[in-house]
N, C-alpha and C positions, 0 to 999 in steps of 0.2 A: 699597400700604402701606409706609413706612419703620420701620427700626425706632424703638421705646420709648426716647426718651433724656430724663433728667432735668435736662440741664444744656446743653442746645445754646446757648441762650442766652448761657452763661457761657464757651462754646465759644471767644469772639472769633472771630479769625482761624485760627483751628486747623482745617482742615477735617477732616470723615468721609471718609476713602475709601471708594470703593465700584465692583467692576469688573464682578459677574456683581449684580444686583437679585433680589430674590424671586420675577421672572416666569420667572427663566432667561437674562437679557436681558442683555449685555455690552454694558456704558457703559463713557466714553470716558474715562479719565483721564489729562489730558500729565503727569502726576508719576510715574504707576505702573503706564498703558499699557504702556510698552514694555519693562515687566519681564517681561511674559509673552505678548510677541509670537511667542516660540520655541517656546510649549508643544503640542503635536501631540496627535492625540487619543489615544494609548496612556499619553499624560501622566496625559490628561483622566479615561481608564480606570482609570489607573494609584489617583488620588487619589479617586475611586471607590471602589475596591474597598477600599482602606485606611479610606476614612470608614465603609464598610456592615462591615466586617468590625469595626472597632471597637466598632459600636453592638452588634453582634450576640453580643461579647465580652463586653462591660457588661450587655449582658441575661441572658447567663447567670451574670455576678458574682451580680447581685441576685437571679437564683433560688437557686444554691446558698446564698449567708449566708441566705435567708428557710427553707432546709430544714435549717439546721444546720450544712452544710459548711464554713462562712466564719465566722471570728470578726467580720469587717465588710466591706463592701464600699464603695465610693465612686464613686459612679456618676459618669458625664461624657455621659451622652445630653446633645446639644445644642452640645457643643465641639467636635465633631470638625472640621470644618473648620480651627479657631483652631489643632488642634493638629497634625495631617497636615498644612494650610498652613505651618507654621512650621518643622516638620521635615524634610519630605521635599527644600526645598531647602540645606539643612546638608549638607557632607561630611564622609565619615567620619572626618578629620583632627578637626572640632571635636568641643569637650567642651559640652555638655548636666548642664544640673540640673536637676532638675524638683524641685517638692513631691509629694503626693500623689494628683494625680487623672490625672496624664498617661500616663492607658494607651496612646494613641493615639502620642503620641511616642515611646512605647515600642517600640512594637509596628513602627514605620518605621525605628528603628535595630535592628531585630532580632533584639530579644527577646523570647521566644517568652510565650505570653499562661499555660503553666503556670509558668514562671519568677516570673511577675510575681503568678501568685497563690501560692505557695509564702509570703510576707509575713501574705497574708490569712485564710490557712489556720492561721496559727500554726507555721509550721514552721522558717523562717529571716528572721532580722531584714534580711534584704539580698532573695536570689533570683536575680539576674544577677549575673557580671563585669562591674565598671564598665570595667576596660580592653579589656577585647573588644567592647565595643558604644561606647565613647566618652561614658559616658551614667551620671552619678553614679546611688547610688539611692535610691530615694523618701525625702524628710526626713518625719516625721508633724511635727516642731517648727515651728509657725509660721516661715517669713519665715529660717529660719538655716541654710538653703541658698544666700542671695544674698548675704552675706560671704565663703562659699565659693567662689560663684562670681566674684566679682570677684578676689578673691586668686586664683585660678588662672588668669584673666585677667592679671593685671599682672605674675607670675611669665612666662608665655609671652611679653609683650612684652618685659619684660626679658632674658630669654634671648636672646632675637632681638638685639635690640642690642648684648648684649654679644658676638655670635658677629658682628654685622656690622662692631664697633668692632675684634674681632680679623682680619680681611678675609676671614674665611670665611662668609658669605651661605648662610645655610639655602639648601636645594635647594628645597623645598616652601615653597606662598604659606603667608604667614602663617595660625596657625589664629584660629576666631571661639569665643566663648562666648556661649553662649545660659543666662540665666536667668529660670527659669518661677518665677510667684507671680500671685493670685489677688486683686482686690479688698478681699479683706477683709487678705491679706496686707500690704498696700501701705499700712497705718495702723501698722504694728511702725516700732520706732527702727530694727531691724538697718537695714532699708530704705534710710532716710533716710541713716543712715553709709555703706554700698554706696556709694550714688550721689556722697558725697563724693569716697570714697576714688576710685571710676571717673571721676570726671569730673577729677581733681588728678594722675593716670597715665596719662590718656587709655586708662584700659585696655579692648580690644575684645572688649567686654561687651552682649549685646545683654540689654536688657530686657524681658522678652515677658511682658505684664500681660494674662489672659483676667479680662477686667472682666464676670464673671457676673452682675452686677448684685444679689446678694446677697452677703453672709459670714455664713452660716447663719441666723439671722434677721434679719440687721439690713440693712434695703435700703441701697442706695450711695447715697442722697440722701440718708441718713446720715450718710455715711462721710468724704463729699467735696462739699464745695461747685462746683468744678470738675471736668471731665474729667481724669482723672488723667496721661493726655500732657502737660497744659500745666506739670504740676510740673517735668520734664525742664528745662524754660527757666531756672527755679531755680539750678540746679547746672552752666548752659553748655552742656547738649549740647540734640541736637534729641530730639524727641519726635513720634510719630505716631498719628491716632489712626485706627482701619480697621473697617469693618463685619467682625466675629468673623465669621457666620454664610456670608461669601463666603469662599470659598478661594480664587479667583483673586486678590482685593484682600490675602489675606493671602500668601500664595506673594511675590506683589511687592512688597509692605513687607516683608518678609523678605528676598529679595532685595536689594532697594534698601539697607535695613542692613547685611549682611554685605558689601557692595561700601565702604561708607562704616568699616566695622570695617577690613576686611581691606587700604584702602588708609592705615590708621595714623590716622584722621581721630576716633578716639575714642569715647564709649558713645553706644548710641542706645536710647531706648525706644519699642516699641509697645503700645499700648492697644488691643486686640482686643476690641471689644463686641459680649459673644455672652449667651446664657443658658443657666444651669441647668435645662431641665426637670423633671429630679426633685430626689429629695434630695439636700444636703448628703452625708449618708450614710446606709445601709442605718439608722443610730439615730435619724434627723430623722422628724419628721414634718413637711411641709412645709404640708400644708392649716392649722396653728397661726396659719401669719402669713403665707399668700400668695394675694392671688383668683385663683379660677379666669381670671378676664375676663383678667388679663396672661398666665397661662400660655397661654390661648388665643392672644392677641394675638402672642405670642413664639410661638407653635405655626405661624404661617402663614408663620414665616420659616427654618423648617427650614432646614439648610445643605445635606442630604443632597438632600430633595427640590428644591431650586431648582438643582441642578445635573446630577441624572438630570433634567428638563424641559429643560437646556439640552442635555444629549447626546440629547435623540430630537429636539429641535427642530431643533437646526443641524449634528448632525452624524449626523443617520440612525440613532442607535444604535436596534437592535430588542429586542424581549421578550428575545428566545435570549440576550442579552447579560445584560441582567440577570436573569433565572431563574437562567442560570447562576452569577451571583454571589450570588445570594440561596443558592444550592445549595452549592457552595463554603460559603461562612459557617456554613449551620447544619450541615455535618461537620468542622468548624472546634470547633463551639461544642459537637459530639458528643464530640470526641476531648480536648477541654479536661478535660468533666465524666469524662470516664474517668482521664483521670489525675489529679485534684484527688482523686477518691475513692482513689486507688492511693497517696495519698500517707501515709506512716507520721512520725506526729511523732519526733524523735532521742530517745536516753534523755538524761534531765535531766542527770545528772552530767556529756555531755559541754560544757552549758553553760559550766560552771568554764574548760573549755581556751578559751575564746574572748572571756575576762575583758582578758587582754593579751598581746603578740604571741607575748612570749618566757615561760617558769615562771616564777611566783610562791611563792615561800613559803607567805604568808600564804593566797593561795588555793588551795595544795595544802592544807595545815591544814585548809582551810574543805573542800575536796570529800573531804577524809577522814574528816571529823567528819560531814559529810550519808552517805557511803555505812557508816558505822558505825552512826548514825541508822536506814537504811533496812535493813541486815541483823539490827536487831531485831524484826521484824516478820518473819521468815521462819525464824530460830534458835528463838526461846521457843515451848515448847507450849503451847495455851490448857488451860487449868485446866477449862474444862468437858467437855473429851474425855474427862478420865477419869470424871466426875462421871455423864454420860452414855452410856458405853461406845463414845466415841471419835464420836459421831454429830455433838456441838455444839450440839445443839438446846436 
């Protein structure tokens, strides 16, 4: 079985990559073979344990919001390969934007999975240091993270030149940027502006499109008449498009781009065609407007399972391997729900200090008038304690 695509057709000349198949089975690619001719099996283990650990994350996202713990949660069963593929070969030099669903790349730069729900908890609009993990944080606004990320893409090439035009040559290779957006993303203007701006600074901008084949209801044969890699061609630069659900084929389009960023060669986009499983969000209902028969069809392409079948097949991995990671994960997903509950929302007023960098007037005025507000309520006696000899009843 291949995957479900709407537009192969309209594909032209564009090929699918594809380097591990749904049986487990590594096919030959000469474009993106030998991106990942080096990977050894602790790699293999490695991007494993990152894909089972993240589903295993996402499942208890969507248990807590369904018990009340989460103001929302946004699940990604079914990207994990698109995303662990794309991240785990970044160095910790590059800067990373994601949107909202990228727990998975989160979680390989090294932040830790209560960080990442302190957001969904209602507790802080951020959750990690973007400078200590290299890794903006979640935009919930459509698509306006990849003007972001291009500007700090052409600002880093800039520098660079102007430090080589001074004869002082940075020590470190150039860094890359990576920006994450979604299908339904990839129809915003900001978009379309990005890719001018990246493609007019050659700035080394990778474009990493997880084309889930929905934008909450609306299918991508909707969305786009064409494979969304072939837009790339548009604006001058290359474009790829890669089986999402393989993570060898994504590791080496990843690969392959940051080699083509980092030798000055300008923005590249890939098109990872993967699927959403479940909802959009803990708020979707997804049976509204999806048949079962494609969820099935997208089910037998698992990214997780076709690559445990390909570690017992060809490289002996046993049960003790995965038990243990299965074991691993759910004290992973134990110690998650202990601190998500241990977490205490801040009092409201310190809201006010984190209006703007430095004091404001006007919102000292405004947090003085709310905590004047709120020491009415604890000053005034109720009229009926006396009426009822202090009871209130």
């Amino acid at each position: 079985m291949t995957a479900p695509s709407h537009h192969d057709a309209a594909a032209g000349t564009l090929p699918r990559h594809q380097l591990l198949d749904e049986r487990g089975e590594v096919r030959e690619d000469p474009a993106l073979s030998p991106y990942v001719e080096d990977l050894t099996l602790e790699d293999l283990q490695h991007l494993y344990r990152s894909m089972t650990a993240a589903r295993r994350v996402d499942k208890e996202g969507t248990s807590l919001q369904r018990q009340g713990q989460l103001v929302l949660w946004v699940p990604l069963r079914g990207q994990e390969a698109a995303q662990v593929g794309s991240a785990w070969p970044t160095r910790p030099t590059d800067r990373l934007f994601p949107s909202y669903r990228e727990h998975a790349v989160a979680f390989e730069r090294g932040v830790r999975p209560a960080e990442l729900m302190q957001l969904f908890r209602g507790i802080t609009a951020g959750g990690w240091d973007p400078e200590e993990h290299q890794m903006n944080l979640y935009t919930m606004v459509l698509a306006s993270q990849v003007p972001h990320a291009v500007g700090y893409a052409m600002g880093t090439a800039l520098d660079r030149r102007a430090a080589e035009s001074e004869g002082t040559p940075p020590e470190t290779e150039p860094e890359a940027v990576v920006a994450y957006f979604g299908d339904g993303a990839s129809t915003e203007g900001e978009i379309h502006e990005s890719m001018v701006f990246a493609a007019s600074y050659d700035a080394p901008v990778l474009f990493f499109i997880q084309n889930n084949q929905w934008a909450i209801s609306v299918p991508f044969a909707t969305q786009s008449r064409v494979p969304l890699a072939t837009r790339a061609a548009g604006y001058g630069f290359e474009g790829l498009r890669v089986d999402g659900n393989d993570v060898l084929g994504v590791v080496a389009a990843t690969r392959y781009a940051l080699e083509k960023l980092r030798a000055g060669e300008g923005p590249v986009l890939i098109e990872a065609e993967t699927y959403r499983m479940g909802a959009h969000t803990t708020a979707d209902d997804p049976t509204k407007y999806r048949e079962r028969d494609e969820e099935d069809e997208w089910g037998h392409l698992d990214p997780i399972e076709r690559l445990r079948v390909h570690l017992r097949t060809h490289h002996d991995v046993d049960d003790e391997f995965f038990e243990t990671v299965a074991r691993e994960n759910d004290e992973l997903a134990h110690e998650l729900r202990a601190e998500v509950l241990a977490m205490t929302p801040p009092a409201f007023e310190e809201s006010f200090a984190k209006a703007y960098a430095e004091p404001h007037s006007l919102v000292e005025a405004e947090r003085a008038e709310y905590l004047d507000y709120q020491a009415g309520f604890t000053t005034q006696d109720d009229p009926r304690d006396t009426e009822t000899g202090g009871t209130g009843a």
